[in-house]
C-alpha positions as CSV (number, residue, x, y, z in Angstrom):
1,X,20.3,6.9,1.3
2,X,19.6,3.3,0.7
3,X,18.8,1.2,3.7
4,X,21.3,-1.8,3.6
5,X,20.4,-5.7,4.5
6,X,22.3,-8.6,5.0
7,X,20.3,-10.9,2.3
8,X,19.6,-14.7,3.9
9,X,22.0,-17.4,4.0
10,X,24.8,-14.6,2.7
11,X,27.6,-15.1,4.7
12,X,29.8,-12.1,5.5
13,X,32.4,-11.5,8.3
14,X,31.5,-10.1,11.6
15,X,32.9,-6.7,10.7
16,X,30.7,-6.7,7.5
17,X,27.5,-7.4,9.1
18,X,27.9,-5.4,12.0
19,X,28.5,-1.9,9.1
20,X,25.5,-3.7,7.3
21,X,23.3,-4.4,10.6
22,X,23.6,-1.0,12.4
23,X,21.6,1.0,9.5
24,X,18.9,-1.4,9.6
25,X,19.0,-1.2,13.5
26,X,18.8,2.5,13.4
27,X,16.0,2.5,10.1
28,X,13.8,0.4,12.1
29,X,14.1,2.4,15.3
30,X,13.4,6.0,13.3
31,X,10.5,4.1,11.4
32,X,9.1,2.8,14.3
33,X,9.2,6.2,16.5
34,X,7.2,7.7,13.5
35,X,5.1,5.0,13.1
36,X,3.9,5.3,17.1
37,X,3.5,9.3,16.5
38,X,2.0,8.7,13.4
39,X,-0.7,6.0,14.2
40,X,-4.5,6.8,13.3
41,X,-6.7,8.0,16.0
42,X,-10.5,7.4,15.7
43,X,-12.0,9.6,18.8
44,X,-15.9,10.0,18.8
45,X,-16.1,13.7,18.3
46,X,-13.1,14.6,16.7
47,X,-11.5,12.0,13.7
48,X,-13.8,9.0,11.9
49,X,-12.7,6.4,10.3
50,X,-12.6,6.2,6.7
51,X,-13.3,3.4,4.8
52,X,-12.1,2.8,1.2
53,X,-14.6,0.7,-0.6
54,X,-14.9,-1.3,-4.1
55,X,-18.2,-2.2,-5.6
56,X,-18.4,-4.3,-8.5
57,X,-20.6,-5.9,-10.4
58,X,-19.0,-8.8,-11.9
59,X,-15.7,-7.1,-12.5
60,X,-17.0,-3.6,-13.6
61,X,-16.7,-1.0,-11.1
62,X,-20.2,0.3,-9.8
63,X,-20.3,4.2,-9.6
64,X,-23.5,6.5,-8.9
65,X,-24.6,4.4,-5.6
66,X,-25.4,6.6,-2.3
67,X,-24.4,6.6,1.5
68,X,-28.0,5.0,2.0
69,X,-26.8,2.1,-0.5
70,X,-24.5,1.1,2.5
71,X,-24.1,-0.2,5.4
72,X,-21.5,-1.0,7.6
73,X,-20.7,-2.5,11.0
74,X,-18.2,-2.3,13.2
75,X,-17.5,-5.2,15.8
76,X,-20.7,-6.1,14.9
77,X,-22.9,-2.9,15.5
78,X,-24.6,-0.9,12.6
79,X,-23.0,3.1,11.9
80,X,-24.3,6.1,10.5
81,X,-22.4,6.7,7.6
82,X,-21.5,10.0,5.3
83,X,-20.3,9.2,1.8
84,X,-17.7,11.3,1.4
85,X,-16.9,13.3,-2.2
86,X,-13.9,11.9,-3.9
87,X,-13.5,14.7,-5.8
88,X,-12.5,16.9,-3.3
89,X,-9.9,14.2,-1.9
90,X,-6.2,14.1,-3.8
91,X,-4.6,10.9,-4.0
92,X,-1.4,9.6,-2.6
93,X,0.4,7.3,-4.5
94,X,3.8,5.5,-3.3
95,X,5.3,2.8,-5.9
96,X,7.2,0.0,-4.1
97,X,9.2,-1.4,-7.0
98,X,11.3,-4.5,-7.3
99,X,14.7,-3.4,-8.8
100,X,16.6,-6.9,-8.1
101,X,19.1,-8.6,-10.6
102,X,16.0,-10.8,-12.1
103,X,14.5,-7.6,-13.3
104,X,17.8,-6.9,-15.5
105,X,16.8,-6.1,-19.1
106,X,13.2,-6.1,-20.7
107,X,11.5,-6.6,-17.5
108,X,13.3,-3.3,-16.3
109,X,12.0,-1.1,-19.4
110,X,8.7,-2.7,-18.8
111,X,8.4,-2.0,-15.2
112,X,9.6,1.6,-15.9
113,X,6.8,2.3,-18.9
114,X,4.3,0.8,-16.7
115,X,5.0,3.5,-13.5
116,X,5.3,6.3,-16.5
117,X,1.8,5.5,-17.7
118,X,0.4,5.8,-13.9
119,X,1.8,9.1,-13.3
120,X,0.2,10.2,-17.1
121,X,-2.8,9.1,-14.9
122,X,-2.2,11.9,-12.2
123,X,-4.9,14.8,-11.4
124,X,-3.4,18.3,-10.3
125,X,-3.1,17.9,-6.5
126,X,-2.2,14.4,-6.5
127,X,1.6,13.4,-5.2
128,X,3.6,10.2,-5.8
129,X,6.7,8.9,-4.0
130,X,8.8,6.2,-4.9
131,X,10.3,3.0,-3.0
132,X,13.0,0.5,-5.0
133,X,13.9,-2.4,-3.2
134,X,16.4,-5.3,-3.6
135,X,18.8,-6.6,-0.5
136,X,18.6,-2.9,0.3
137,X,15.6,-0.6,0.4
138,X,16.2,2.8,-0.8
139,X,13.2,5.3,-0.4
140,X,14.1,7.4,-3.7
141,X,11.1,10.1,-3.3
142,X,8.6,11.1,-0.7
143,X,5.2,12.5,-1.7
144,X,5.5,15.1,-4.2
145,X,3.3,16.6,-7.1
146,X,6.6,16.7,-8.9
147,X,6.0,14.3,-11.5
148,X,8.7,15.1,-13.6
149,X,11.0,14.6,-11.0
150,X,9.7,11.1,-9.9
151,X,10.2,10.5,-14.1
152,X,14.0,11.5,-13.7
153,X,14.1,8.8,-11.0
154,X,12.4,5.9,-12.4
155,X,15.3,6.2,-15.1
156,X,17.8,6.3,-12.6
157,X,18.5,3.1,-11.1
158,X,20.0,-0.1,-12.4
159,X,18.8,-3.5,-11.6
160,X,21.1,-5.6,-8.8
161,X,20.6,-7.9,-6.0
162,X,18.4,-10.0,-4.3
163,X,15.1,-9.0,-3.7
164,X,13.3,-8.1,-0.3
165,X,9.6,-7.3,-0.5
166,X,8.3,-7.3,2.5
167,X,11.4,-4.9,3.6
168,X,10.6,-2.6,0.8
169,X,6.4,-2.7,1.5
170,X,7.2,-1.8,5.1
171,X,9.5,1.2,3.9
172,X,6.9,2.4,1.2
173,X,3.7,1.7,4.3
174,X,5.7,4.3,6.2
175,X,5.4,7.1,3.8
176,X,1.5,6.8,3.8
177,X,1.0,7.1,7.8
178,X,-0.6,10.6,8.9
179,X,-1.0,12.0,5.5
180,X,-3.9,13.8,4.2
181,X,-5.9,12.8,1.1
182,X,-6.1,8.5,0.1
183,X,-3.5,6.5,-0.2
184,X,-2.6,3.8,-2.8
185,X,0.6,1.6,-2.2
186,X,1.4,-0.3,-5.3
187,X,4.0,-2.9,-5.2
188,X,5.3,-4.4,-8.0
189,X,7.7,-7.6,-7.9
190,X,8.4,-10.6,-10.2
191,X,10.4,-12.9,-7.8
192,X,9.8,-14.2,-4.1
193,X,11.1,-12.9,-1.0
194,X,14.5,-14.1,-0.2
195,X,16.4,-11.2,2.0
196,X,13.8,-9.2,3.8
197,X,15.0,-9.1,7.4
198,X,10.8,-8.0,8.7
199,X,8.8,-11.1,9.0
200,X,5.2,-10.7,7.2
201,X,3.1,-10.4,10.1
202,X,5.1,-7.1,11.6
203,X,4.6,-5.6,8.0
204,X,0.7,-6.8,8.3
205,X,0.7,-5.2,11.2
206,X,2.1,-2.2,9.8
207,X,-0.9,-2.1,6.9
208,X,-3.6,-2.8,9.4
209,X,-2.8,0.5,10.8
210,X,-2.4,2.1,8.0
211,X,-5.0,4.1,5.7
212,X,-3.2,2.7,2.8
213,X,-5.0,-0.2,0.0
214,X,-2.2,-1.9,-1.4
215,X,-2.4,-3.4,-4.4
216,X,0.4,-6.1,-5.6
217,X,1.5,-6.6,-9.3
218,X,3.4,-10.0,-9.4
219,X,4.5,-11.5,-13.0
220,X,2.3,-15.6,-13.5
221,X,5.1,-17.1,-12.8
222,X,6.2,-15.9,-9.1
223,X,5.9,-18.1,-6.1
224,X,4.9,-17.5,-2.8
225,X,3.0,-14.9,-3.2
226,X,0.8,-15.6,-0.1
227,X,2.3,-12.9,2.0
228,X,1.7,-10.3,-0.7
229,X,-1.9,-11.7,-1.1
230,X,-2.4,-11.5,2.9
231,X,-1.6,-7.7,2.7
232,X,-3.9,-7.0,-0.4
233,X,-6.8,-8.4,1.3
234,X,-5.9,-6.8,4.5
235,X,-6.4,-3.4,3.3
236,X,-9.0,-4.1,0.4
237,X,-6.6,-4.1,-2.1
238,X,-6.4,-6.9,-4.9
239,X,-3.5,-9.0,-6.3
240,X,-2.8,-8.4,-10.3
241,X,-0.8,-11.0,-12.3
242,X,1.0,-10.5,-15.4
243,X,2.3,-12.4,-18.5
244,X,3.5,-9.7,-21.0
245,X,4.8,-6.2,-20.9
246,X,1.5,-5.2,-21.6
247,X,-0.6,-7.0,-18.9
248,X,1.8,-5.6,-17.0
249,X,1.6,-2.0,-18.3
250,X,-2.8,-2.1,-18.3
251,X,-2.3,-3.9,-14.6
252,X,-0.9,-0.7,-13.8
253,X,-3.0,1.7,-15.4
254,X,-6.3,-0.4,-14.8
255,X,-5.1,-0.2,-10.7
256,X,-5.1,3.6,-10.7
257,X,-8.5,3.6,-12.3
258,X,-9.8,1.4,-10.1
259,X,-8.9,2.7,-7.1
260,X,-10.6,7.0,-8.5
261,X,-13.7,4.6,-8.7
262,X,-14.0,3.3,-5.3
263,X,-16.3,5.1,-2.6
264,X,-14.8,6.6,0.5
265,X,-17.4,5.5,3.6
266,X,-16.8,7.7,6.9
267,X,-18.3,7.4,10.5
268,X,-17.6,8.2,14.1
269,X,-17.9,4.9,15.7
270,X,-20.8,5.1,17.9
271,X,-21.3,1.8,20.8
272,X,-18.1,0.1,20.3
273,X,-14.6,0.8,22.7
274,X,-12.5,3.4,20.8
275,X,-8.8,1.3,21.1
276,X,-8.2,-2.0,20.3
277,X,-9.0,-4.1,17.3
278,X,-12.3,-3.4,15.3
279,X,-13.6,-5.7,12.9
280,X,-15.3,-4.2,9.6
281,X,-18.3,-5.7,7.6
282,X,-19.0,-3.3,4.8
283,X,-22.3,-4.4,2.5
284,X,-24.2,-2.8,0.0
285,X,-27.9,-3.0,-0.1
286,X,-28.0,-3.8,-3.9
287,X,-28.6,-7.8,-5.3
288,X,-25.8,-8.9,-7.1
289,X,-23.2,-6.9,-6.2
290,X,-19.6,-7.3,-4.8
291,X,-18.0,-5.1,-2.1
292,X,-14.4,-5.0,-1.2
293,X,-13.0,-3.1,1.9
294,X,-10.3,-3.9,4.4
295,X,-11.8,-6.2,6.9
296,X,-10.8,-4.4,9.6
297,X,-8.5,-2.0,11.6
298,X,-6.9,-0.8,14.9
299,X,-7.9,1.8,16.2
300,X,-5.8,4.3,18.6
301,X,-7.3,5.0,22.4
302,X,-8.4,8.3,22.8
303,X,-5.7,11.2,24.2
304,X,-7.0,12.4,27.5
């Protein structure tokens, strides 16, 4: 069922926006009761916090480095760090795809060989879900290890519309709270917001207390990107531009690579308050190298 939105300066009569308003009233009221069931808990003793990390040198992915070629602080004071086996972690990968009029044509067929080639990319065990958004986000599949149905549905749906991405990250954010395994968001756009109803900051909000990295494809010549570009860095993702249906086809094949390279840091926090907001500062021992990890999150007060 596709969640409707009355796109900006679109003028409709009272009748028309009250049928339009009330699902995104009641959307945003579901969403929100499973995002406050659904928030991470870091308790000492019980869940750590898990750190996704990127270390590169130049822009070659680093593998082979340890737990004791880390370190990491949070609100300032030093952890004792596991490096967790990604091997033994499945991935969780939710596609947040820009489906607007603009897209109409080459740009769609590009867009849809590009998501093909990152499902080829899929391990046993691995799920994908899929999120198309225009004036109206429509959450087409949930996590699944169906790949061949997720193909049925990326051939499915016809460009239309204006195009909301903040309104479609928040929808695709949702789908990664509480689940098992990592979680990649990747959104893909090639125009600027015009219609999303959530302001940026509630969706940052939304990725701060999320597990997810999101990573943002956007084609060279979008504008305002900077709200997509706050969210990557948020969550330790990276921005990707593209000029050609193949830059935009390796963008999304290069993204799923990188992200099976990165390390997966854990730690009970140990001196610092449980709740609140915790700042990160993830560095690796080694000369030279580049790290990239979400700066920070928010962590959930302990249930007593």
């Amino acid at each position: 069922m596709a969640v409707h939105y009355t796109p900006a300066g679109e003028q409709a009569s009272d009748n028309a926006h009250v049928s339009r308003s009330l699902p995104l009233a009641l959307a945003l009221v579901l969403w929100g009761a499973v995002r406050a069931e659904q928030q991470p808990s870091f308790r000492s003793g019980t869940l750590g916090v898990r750190v996704d990390v990127l270390v590169t040198d130049g822009r070659k992915p680093v593998t082979g480095l340890k737990s004791d070629d880390f370190e990491i602080r949070d609100n300032g004071v030093l952890q004792t760090i596991d490096l967790v086996d990604t091997a033994d972690v499945a991935l969780n990968v939710v596609l947040a795809l820009d489906t607007s009029g603009s897209t109409e044509g080459q740009r769609h067929d590009d867009l849809v060989a590009a998501s093909q080639l990152l499902l080829d990319g899929l391990k046993p065990g691995d799920r994908a879900a899929l999120t198309t958004f225009t004036h109206a986000v429509m959450p087409v599949a949930g996590l699944t290890s169906d790949v061949g149905s997720l193909r049925a549905d990326l051939q499915n749906f016809s460009p239309s519309g204006r195009t909301s991405v903040m309104d479609g990250v928040y929808v695709a954010l949702t789908e990664t709270l509480a689940q098992p395994g990592r979680s990649l968001l990747v959104v893909c756009t090639d125009g600027m917001d015009i219609s999303s109803w959530l302001e940026p900051r509630d969706v940052l909000d939304t990725a701060k207390r999320s597990n997810a990295v999101i990573y943002a494809v956007t084609s060279s010549d979008a504008r305002r990107t900077s709200s997509l570009e706050d969210l990557t860095e948020t969550t330790g993702g990276d921005m990707l531009r593209f000029k050609s249906r193949d830059e935009l086809r390796g963008a999304f094949q290069a993204i799923l690579q990188e992200f099976r390279s990165r390390y997966i840091l854990a730690y009970i926090p140990d001196g610092v308050p449980l709740g609140g907001v915790h700042r990160l500062d993830v560095r690796v021992k080694r000369r030279g190298l580049t790290v990239k990890a979400r700066p920070g999150y928010v962590g959930a007060e302990p249930v007593r």
